[in-house]
Biopython code that builds the backbone (N, CA, C, O; Angstrom):
import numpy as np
from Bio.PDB.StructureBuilder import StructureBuilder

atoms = [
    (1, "UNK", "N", (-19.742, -94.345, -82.571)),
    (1, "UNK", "CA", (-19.289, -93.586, -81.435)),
    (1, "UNK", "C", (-18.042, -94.258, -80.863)),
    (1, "UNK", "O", (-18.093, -95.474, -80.679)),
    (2, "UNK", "N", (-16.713, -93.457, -80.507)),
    (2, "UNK", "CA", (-15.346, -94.036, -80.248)),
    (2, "UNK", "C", (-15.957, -94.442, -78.376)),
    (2, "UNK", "O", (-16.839, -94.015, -77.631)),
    (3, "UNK", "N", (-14.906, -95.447, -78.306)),
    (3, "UNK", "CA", (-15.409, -95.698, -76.603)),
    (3, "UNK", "C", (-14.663, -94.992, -75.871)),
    (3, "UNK", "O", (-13.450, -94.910, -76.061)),
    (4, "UNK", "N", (-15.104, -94.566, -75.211)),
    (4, "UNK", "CA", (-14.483, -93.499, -74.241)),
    (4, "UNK", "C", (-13.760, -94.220, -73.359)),
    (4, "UNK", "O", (-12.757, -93.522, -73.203)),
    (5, "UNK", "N", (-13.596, -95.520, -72.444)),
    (5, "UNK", "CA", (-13.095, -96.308, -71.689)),
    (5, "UNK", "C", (-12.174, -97.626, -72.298)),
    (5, "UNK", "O", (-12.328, -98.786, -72.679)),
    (6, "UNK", "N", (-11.665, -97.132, -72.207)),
    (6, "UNK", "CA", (-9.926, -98.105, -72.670)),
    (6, "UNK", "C", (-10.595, -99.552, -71.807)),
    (6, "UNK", "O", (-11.095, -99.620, -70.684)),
    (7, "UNK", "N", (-10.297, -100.928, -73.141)),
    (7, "UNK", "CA", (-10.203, -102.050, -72.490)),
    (7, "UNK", "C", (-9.381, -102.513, -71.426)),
    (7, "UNK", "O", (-8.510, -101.649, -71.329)),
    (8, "UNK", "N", (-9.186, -103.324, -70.640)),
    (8, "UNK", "CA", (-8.057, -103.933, -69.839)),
    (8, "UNK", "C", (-6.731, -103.934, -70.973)),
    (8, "UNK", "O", (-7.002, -103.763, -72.162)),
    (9, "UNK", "N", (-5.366, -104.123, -70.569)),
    (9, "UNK", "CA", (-4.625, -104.573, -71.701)),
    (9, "UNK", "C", (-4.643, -106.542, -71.728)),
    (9, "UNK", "O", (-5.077, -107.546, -71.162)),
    (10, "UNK", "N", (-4.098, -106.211, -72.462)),
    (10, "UNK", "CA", (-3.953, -108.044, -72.831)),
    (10, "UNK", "C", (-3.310, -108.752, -71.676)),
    (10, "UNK", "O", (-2.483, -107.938, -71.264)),
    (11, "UNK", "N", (-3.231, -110.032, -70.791)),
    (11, "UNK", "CA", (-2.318, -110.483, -70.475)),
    (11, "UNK", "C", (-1.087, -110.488, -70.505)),
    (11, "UNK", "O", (-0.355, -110.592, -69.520)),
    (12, "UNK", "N", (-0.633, -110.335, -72.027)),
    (12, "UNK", "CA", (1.212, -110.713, -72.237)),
    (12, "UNK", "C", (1.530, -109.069, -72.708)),
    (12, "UNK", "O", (2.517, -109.013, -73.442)),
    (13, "UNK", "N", (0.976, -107.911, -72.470)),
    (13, "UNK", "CA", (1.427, -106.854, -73.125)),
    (13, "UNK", "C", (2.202, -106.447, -72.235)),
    (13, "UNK", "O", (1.857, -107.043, -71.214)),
    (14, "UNK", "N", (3.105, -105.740, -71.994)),
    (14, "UNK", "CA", (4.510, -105.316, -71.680)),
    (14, "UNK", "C", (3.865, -104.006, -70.415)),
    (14, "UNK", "O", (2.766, -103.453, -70.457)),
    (15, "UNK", "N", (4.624, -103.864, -69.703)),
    (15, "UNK", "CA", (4.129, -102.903, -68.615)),
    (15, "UNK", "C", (5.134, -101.467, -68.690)),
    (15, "UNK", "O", (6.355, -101.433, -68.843)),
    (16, "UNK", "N", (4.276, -100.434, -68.543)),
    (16, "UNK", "CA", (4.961, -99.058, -68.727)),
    (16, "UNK", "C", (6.035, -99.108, -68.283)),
    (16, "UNK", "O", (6.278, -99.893, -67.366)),
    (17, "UNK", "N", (6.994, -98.282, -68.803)),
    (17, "UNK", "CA", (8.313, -97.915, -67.997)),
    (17, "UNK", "C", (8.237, -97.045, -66.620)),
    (17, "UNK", "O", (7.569, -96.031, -66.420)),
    (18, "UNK", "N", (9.198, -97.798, -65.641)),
    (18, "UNK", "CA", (8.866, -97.454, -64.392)),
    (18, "UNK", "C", (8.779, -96.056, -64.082)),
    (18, "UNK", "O", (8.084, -95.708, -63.128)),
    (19, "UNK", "N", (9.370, -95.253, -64.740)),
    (19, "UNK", "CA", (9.493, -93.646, -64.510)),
    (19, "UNK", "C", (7.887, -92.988, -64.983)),
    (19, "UNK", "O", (7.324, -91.975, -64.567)),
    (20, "UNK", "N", (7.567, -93.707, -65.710)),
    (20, "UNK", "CA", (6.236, -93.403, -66.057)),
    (20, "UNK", "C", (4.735, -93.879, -65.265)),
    (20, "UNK", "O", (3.555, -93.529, -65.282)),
    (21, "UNK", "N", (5.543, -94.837, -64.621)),
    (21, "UNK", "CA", (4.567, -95.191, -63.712)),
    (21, "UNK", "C", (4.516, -94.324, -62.436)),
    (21, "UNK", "O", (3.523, -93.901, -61.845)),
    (22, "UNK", "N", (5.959, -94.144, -62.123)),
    (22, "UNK", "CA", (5.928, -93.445, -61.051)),
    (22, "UNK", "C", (5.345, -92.271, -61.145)),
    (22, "UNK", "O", (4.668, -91.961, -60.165)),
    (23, "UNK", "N", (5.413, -91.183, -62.401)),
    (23, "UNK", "CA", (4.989, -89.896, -62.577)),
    (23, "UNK", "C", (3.209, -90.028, -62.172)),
    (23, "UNK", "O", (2.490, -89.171, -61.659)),
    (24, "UNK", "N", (2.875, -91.386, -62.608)),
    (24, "UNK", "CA", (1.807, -90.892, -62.742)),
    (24, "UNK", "C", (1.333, -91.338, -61.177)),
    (24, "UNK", "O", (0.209, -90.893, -60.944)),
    (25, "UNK", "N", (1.892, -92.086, -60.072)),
    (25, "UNK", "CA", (1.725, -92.331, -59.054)),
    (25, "UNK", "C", (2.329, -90.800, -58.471)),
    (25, "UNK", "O", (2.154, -90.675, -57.259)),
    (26, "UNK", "N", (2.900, -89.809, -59.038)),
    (26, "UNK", "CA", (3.241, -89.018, -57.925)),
    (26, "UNK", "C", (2.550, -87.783, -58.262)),
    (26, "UNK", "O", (2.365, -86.998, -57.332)),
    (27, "UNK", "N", (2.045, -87.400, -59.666)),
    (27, "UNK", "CA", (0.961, -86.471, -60.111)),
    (27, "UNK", "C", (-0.650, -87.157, -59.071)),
    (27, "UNK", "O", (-1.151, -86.415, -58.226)),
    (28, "UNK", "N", (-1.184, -88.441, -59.305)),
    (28, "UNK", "CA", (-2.134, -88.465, -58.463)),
    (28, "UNK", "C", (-2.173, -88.355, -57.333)),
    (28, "UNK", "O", (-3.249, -88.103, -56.789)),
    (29, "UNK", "N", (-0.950, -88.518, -56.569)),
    (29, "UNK", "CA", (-0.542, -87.820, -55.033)),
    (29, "UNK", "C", (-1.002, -86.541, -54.786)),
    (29, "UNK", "O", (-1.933, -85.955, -54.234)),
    (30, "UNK", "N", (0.236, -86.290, -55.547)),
    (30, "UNK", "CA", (0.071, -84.452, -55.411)),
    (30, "UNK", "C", (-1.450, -83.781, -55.862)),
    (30, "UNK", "O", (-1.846, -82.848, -55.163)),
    (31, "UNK", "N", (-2.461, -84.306, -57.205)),
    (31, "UNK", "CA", (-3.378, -83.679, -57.666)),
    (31, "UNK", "C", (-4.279, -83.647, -56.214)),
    (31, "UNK", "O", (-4.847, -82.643, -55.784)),
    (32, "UNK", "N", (-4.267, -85.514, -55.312)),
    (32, "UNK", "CA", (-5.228, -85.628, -54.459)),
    (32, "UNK", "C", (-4.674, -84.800, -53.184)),
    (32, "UNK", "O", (-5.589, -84.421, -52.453)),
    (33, "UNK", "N", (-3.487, -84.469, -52.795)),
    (33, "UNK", "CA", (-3.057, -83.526, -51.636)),
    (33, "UNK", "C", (-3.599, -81.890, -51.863)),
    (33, "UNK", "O", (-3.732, -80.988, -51.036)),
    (34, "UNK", "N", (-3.897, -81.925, -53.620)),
    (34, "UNK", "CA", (-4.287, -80.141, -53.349)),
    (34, "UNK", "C", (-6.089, -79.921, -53.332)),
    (34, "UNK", "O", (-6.743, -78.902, -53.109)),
    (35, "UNK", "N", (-6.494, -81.194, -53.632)),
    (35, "UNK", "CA", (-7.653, -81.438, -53.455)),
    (35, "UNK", "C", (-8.146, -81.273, -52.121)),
    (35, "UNK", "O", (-8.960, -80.399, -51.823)),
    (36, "UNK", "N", (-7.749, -81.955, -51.456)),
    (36, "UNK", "CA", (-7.707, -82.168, -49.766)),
    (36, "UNK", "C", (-7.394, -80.536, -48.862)),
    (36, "UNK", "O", (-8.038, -80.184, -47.874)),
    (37, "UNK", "N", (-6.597, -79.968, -49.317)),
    (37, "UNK", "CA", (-5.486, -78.841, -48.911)),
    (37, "UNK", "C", (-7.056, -77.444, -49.257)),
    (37, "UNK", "O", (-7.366, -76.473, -48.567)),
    (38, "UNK", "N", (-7.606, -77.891, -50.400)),
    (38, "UNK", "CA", (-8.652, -77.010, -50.869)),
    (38, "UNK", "C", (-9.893, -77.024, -49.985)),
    (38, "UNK", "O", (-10.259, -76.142, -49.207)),
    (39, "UNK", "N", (-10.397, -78.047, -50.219)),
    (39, "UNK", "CA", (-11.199, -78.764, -49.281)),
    (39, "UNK", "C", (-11.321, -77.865, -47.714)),
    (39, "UNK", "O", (-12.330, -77.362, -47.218)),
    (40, "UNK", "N", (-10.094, -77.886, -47.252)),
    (40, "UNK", "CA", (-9.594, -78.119, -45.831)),
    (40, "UNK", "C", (-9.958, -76.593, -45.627)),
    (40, "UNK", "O", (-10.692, -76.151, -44.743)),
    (41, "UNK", "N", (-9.319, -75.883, -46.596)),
    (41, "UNK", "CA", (-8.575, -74.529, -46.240)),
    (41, "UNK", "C", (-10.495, -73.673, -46.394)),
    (41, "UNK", "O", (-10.865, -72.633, -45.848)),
    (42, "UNK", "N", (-11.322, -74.606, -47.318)),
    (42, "UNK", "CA", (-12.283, -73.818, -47.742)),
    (42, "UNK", "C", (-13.399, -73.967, -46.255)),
    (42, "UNK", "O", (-13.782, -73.009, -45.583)),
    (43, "UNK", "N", (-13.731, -75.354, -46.025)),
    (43, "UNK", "CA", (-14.984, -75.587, -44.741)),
    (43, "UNK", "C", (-13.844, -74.439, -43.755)),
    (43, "UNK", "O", (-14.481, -73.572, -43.156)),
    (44, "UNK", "N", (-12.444, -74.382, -43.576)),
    (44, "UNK", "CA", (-11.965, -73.479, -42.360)),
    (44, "UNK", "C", (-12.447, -71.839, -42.470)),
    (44, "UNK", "O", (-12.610, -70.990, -41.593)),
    (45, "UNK", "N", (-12.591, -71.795, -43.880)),
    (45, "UNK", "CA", (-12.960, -70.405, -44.271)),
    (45, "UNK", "C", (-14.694, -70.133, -43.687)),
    (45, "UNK", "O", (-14.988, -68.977, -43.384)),
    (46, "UNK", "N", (-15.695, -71.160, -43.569)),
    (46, "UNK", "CA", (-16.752, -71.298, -43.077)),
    (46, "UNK", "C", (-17.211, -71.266, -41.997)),
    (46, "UNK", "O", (-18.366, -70.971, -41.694)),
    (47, "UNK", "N", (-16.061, -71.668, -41.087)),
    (47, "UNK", "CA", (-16.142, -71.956, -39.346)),
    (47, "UNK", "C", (-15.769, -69.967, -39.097)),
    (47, "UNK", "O", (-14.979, -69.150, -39.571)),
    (48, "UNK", "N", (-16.772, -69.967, -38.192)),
    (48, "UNK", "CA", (-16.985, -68.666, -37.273)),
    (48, "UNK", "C", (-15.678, -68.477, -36.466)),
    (48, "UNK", "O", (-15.118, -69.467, -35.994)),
    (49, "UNK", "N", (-15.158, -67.188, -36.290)),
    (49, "UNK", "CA", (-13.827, -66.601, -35.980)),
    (49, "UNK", "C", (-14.221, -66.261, -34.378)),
    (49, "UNK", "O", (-15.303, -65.805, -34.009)),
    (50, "UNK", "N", (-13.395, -66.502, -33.760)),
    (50, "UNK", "CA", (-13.927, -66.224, -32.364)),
    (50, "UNK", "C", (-12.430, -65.804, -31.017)),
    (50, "UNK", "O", (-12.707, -65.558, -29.843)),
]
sb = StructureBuilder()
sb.init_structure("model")
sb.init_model(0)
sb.init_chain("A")
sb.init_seg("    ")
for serial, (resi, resn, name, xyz) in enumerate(atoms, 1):
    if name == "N":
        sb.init_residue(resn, " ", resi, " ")
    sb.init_atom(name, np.array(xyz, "f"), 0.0, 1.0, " ", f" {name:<3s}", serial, name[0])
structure = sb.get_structure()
């Protein structure tokens, strides 16, 4: 069975290129802002209109 969870990397292995780091710091932004935005918009859909 393949492992589903990636080891740590090594100590001396080389670190992503910064643009790639950033993408992925600004995709988990944005994925967790529409999460939140969903969230938000859905319990408001629940609250009684008055």
């Amino acid at each position: 069975m393949p492992a589903i969870i990636e080891p740590p990397p090594e100590p001396d292995a080389p670190l992503a290129p910064v643009w790639k780091r950033l993408a992925w710091f600004a995709g988990i932004a944005l994925a967790s802002t529409l999460v939140v935005a969903i969230v938000a918009y859905g319990m408001k859909a629940l609250l009684p209109s008055y």
